[in-house]
C-alpha positions, 0 to 999 in steps of 0.5 A: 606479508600474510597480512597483506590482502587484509590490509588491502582491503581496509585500506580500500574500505577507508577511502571509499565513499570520500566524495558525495556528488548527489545533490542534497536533498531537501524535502519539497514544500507542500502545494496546500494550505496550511490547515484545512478548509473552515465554513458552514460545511466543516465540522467545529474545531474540536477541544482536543485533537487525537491521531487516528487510531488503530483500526481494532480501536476505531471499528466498534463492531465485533463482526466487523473486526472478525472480517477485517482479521480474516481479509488481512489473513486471506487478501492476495493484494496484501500478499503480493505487497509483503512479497515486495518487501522481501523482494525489496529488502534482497536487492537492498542487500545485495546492492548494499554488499558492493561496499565491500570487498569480496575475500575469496580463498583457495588451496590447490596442489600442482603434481607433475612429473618430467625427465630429468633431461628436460628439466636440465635442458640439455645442460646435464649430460647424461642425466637420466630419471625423472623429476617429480614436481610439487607444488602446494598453494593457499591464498586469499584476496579481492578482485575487482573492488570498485574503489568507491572515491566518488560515491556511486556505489553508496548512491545507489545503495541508498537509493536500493535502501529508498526503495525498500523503505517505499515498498514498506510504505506501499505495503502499509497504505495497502493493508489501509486501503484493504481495512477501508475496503472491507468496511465499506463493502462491509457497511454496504451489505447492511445497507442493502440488507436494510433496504430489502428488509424495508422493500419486503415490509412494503410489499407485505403490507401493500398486497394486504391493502391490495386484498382490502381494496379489492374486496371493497371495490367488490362490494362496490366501495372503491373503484377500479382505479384504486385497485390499480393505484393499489396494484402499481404499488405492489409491483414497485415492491415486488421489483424492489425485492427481487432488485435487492435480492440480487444486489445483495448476493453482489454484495456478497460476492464482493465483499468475499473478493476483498477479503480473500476468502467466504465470509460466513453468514453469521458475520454478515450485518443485517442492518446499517449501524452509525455506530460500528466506526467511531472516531472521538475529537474528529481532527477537524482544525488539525493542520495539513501537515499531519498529511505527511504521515500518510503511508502512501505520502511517506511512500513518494518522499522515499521514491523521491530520496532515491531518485536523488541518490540516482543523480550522484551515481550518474555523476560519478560516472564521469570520474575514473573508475578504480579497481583493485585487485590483491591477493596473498597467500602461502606457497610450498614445494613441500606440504610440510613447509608450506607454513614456514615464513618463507613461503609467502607470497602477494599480489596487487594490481590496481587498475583505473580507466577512464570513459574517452568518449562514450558518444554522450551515454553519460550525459544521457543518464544524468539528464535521465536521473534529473529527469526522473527526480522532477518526476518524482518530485511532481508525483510526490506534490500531486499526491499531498494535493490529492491528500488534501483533497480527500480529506477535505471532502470528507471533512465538509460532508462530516459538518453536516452528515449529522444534521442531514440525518436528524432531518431525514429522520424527522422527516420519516417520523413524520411521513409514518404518521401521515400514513397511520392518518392517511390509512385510517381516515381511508378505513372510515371513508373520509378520505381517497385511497390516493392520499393513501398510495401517497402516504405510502410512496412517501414513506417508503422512499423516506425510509429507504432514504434514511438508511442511505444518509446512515450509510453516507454517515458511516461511509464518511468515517471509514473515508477519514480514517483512509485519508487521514492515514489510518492506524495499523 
């Protein structure tokens, strides 16, 4: 008899869960081809294929690194989705406990006293005294365990369990897209720093042609139009540098929110470097099927899983709900004989109710549950499309960066030796000082030229290293 909650409890374990209605899941088929886009624009097929790496391997630059550490440290985004997790993992568990029984255990003692004549109830002419009554009591059992038959409570387990499998996913594509951030806004402080430090050589070398040109036109050499012409072009320096100044303490400041916390100064790029993201044998020709293990596409699958596990918990609401209760336990007038073997005692009352009518709510949740999974299904598609899409795009400015940056480097080679010609030929006085400003313009917008396409180079590998999943 002692055994009797125990054996109650297991019988109930055994045959709860025999029954699964949620539909079996198959994963949807991706709405994308089955390999990336080819062309003029895509970058050759490589002769070996590598999966990103992680980002202390793919980011070359010490100072970099240092920063990406400190923002993984400081960033409240990141803090935020790491206390989704615990918050994901303490309902996972609680959900998870309903697939067991609750033991409960409790001791009492009852003492009273009454008159003899009560007690007797008249019976017992005469009787007189009083009767002390003890009673000692310790017993153990569940109440109310839902009798699992049809799988609602291990549905929605498992959809608890999806959930916190998402959340883990969410808090990696989290720290991917942080790592992303912090480069490009990393890189995008060095290229402005690039483009202030070209803006101020600008304007140092054009105000000493100014003072030339102005002295020259004093003794009567050149004319007032080539000192204005000169002017013009120091103030577009002079805007230049004040624009920049102010642009690059933007760029400070942003790079300081992402991160979480002030950079310091000796952390800071002074220039664009190519160089500080590198990625050997780019997966140009690697299926699109390496996109499934994006931590935001793993994320939307297990959205997915959960919402399938969702429409078993609502069918099975249809079915009888079957609770047991039990008990048992030991039961004394006498504390000293309480674990004798005939103070045994147990209990058990197992109950099974059935909706009548409940006016269409159950319907309503199912159709809700279908409705919520169609939803999740359209989110999970929609996401692999944008994937590919990113990914694509990153892939066709890949194929050509480089040429694009040889030319823009030829091209300023070239526009600084027109200018070393211009000028000189404008100091012997075989040529106009508006072939000069000329030279001038051209190269200073080639150079600032340049350091763009170093930035849309280096930007480019920080974009596939996003949206080809990154590496932790």
């Amino acid at each position: 008899m002692r055994t009797a909650p125990i054996l109650i409890a297991l019988s109930a374990t055994l045959l709860a869960g025999c029954i699964d209605l949620a539909p079996k899941y198959h994963r949807p088929a991706p709405p994308v081809p089955a390999s990336f886009p080819t062309g003029p624009a895509y970058p050759a097929a490589p002769a070996v294929v590598q999966p990103i790496v992680g980002w202390r391997d793919f980011f070359q630059d010490a100072k970099l690194k240092a920063v990406i550490d400190q923002a993984l440290a400081n960033n409240r985004d990141l803090r935020i989705a790491v206390a989704n997790i615990a918050a994901a993992r303490a309902q996972y568990r609680v959900q998870r406990a309903a697939l067991f029984p609750t033991i409960t255990a409790t001791g009492g003692a009852t003492l009273g006293e009454e008159p003899a004549s009560v007690v007797s109830g008249g019976l017992t002419p005469g009787a007189s005294g009083e009767y002390n009554e003890h009673i000692y009591s310790l017993t153990a059992g569940a109440t109310s365990y839902q009798l699992d038959l049809f799988g609602k409570v291990r549905d929605m387990t498992r959809a608890a369990q999806e959930q916190y499998f998402a959340t883990k996913q969410a808090r990696d594509a989290a720290q991917i897209t942080l790592v992303s951030e912090v480069a490009a806004d990393y890189l995008t402080i060095g290229s402005d720093r690039a483009l202030l430090a070209i803006a101020r050589d600008s304007l140092k070398n054009g105000a000493a042609t100014l003072e030339v040109t102005q002295h020259r036109f004093q003794v009567g050499i050149d004319s007032q139009l080539d000192v204005s012409e000169a002017q013009t072009y120091v103030q577009q320096a002079r805007f230049d540098v004040a624009r920049l100044t102010t642009q690059v303490a933007q760029d400070r400041n942003a790079l300081d929110l992402v991160v979480g916390s002030p950079v310091a100064d000796d952390l800071l790029p002074v220039g664009v470097d190519e160089t500080a993201v590198v990625l050997e044998h780019l997966p140009g020709a690697v299926g699109s099927d390496v996109l499934l293990q994006r931590p935001d596409l793993v994320e939307a699958e297990d959205q997915l899983r959960a919402a399938n596990a969702n429409i078993g918990a609502a069918r099975a609401n249809f079915f009888p709900n079957i609770a047991l209760t039990g008990s048992g336990g030991l039961t004394s007038l006498a504390l000293s004989a309480l674990f004798q073997g005939s103070s045994a005692t147990w209990a058990f009352a197992p109950q099974i109710s059935q909706t009548i009518f409940d006016a269409g709510a159950n319907r309503g949740n199912l159709d809700y549950a279908k409705a919520q999974r169609a939803l999740q299904v359209a989110t999970y598609e929609k996401t692999i499309q944008t994937a590919f899409r990113e990914v694509a795009d990153a892939l066709a400015q890949r194929g050509t960066i480089d040429e694009e940056l040889a030319a823009q480097q030829a091209l300023t080679d070239a526009a600084d030796n027109a200018l070393r010609l211009s000028t000189a030929r404008y100091e012997h006085g075989s040529d106009t000082y508006l072939n000069v400003l000329v030279a001038q313009r051209t190269f200073y917008a080639a150079r600032q030229t340049l350091v763009a396409a170093q930035l849309s180079k280096a930007d480019n590998m920080v974009t596939l290293y996003a949206s080809l999943g990154g590496g932790l």
